[in-house]
PyMOL commands that place a pseudoatom at each C-alpha (Angstrom):
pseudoatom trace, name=CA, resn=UNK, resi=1, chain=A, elem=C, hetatm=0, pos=[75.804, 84.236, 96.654]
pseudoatom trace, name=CA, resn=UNK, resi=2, chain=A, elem=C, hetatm=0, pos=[75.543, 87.443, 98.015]
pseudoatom trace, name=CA, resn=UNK, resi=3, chain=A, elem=C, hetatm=0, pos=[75.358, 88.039, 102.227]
pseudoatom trace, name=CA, resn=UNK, resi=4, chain=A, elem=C, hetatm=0, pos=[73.752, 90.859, 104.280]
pseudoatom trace, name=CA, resn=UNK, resi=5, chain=A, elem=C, hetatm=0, pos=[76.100, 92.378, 106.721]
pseudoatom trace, name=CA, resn=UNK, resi=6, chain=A, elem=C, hetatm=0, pos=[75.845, 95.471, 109.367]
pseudoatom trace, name=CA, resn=UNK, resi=7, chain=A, elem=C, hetatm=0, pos=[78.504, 96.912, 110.216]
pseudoatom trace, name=CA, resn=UNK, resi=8, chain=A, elem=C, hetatm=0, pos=[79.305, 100.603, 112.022]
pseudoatom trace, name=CA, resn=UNK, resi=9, chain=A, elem=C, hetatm=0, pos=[80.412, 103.234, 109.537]
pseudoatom trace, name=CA, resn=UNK, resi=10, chain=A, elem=C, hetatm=0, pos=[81.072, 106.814, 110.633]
pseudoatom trace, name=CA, resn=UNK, resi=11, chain=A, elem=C, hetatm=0, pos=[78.464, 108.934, 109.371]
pseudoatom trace, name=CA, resn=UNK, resi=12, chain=A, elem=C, hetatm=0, pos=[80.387, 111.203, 107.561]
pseudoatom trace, name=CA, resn=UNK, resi=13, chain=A, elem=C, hetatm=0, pos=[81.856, 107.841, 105.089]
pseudoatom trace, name=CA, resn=UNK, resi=14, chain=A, elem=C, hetatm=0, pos=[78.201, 106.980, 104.413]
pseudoatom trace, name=CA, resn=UNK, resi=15, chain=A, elem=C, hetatm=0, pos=[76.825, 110.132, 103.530]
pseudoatom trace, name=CA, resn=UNK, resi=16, chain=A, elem=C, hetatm=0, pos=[79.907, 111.013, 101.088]
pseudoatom trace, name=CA, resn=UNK, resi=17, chain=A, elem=C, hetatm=0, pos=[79.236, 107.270, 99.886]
pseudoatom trace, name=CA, resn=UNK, resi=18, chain=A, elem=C, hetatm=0, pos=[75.714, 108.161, 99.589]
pseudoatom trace, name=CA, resn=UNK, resi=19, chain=A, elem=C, hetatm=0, pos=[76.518, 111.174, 97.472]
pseudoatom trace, name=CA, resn=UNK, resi=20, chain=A, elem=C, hetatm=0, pos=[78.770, 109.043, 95.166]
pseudoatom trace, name=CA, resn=UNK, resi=21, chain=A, elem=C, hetatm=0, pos=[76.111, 106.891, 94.342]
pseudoatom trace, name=CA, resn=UNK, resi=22, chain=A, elem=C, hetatm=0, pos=[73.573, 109.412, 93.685]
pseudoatom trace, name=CA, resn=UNK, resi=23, chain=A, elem=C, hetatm=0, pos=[76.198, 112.162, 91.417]
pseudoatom trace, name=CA, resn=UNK, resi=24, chain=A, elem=C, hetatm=0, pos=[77.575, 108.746, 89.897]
pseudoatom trace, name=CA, resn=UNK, resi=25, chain=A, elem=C, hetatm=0, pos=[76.009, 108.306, 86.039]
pseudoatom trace, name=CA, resn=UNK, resi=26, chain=A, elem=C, hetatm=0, pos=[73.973, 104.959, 85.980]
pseudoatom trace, name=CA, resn=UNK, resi=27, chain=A, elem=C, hetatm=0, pos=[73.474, 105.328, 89.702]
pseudoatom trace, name=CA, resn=UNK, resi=28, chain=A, elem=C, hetatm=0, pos=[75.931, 102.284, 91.360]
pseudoatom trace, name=CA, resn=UNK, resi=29, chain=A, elem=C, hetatm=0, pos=[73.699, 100.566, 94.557]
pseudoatom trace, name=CA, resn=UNK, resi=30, chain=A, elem=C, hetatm=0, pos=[75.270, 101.638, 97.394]
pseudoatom trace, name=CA, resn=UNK, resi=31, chain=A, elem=C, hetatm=0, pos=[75.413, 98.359, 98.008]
pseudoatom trace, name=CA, resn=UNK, resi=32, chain=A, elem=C, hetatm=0, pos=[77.811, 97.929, 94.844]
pseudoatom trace, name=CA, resn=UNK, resi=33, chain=A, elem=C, hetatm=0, pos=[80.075, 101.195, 95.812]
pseudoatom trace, name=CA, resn=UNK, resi=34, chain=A, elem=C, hetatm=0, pos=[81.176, 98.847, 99.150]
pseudoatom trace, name=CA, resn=UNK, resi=35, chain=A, elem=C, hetatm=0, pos=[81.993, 95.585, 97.591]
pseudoatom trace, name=CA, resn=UNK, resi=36, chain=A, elem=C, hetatm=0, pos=[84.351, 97.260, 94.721]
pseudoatom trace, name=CA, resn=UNK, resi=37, chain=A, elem=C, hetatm=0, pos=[85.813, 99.075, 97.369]
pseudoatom trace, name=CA, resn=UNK, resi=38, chain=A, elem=C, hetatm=0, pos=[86.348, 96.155, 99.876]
pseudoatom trace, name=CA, resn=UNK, resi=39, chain=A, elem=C, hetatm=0, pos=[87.355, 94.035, 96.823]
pseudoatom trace, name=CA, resn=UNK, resi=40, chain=A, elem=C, hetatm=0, pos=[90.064, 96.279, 95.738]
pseudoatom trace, name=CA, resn=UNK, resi=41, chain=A, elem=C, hetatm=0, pos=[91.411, 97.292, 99.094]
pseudoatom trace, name=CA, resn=UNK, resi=42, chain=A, elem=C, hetatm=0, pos=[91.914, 93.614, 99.801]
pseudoatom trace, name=CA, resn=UNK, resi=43, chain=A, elem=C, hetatm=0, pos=[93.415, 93.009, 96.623]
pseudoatom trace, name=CA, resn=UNK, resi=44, chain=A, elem=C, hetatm=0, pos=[95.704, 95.594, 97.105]
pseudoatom trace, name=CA, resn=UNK, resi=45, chain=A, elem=C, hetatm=0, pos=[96.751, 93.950, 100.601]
pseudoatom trace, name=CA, resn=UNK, resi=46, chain=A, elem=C, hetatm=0, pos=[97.312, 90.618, 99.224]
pseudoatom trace, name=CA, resn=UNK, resi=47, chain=A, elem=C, hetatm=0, pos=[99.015, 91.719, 96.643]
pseudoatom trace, name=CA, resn=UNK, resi=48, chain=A, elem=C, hetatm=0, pos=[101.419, 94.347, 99.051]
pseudoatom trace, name=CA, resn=UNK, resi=49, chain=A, elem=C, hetatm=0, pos=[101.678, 90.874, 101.265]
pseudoatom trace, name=CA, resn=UNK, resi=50, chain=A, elem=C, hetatm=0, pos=[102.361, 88.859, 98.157]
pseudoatom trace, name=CA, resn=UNK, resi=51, chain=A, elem=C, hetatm=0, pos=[99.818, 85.804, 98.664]
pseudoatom trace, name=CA, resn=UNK, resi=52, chain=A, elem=C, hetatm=0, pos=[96.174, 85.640, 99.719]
pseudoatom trace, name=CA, resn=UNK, resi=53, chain=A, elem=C, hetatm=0, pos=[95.185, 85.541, 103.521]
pseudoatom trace, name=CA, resn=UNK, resi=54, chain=A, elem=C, hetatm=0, pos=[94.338, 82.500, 104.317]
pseudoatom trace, name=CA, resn=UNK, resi=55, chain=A, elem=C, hetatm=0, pos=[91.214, 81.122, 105.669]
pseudoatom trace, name=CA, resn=UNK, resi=56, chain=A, elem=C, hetatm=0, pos=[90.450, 81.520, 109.679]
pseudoatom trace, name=CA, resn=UNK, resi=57, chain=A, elem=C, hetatm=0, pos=[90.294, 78.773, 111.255]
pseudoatom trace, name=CA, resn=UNK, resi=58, chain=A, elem=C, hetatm=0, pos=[87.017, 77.602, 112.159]
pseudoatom trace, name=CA, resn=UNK, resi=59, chain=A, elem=C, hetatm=0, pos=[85.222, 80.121, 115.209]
pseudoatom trace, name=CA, resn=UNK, resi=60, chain=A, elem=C, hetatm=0, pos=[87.776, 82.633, 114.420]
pseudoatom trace, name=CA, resn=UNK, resi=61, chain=A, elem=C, hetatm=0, pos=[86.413, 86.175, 114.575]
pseudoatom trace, name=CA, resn=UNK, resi=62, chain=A, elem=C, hetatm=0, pos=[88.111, 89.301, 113.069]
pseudoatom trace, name=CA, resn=UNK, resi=63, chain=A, elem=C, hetatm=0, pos=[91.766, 90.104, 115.534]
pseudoatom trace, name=CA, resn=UNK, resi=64, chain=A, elem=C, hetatm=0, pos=[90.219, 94.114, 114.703]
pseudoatom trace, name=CA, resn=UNK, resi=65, chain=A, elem=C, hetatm=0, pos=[88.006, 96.067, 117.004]
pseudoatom trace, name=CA, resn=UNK, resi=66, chain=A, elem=C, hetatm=0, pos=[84.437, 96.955, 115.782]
pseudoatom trace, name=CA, resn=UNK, resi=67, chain=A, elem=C, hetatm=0, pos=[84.081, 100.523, 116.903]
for i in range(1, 67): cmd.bond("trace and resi %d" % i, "trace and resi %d" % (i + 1))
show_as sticks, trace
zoom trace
């Protein structure tokens, strides 16, 4: 199951993800290009903290600042 999300991006990240999408051959969705990357940038964390994160608990929002 797949979820819409909006989030703030400097502009200078989505045009240059943009590009990638459009010089990439078989034209990735953008849409695509941000879950690998998320997916492997959070692999990469769980595997530099050696387990996965664990679930929030319930009404927990993100400890990071949107901004």
């Amino acid at each position: 199951m797949k979820r819409r999300v909006n989030w703030s991006v400097e502009e200078t990240v989505v045009e240059r993800a943009k590009d990638t999408v459009y010089w990439t051959p078989g034209h990735p969705s953008l849409s695509n290009l941000v879950e690998q990357a998320l997916r492997e940038l959070i692999d990469r964390l769980e595997d530099q903290r050696g387990e996965p994160f664990a679930p929030r608990p319930d009404g927990a929002t993100s400890s990071g600042t949107d901004g």
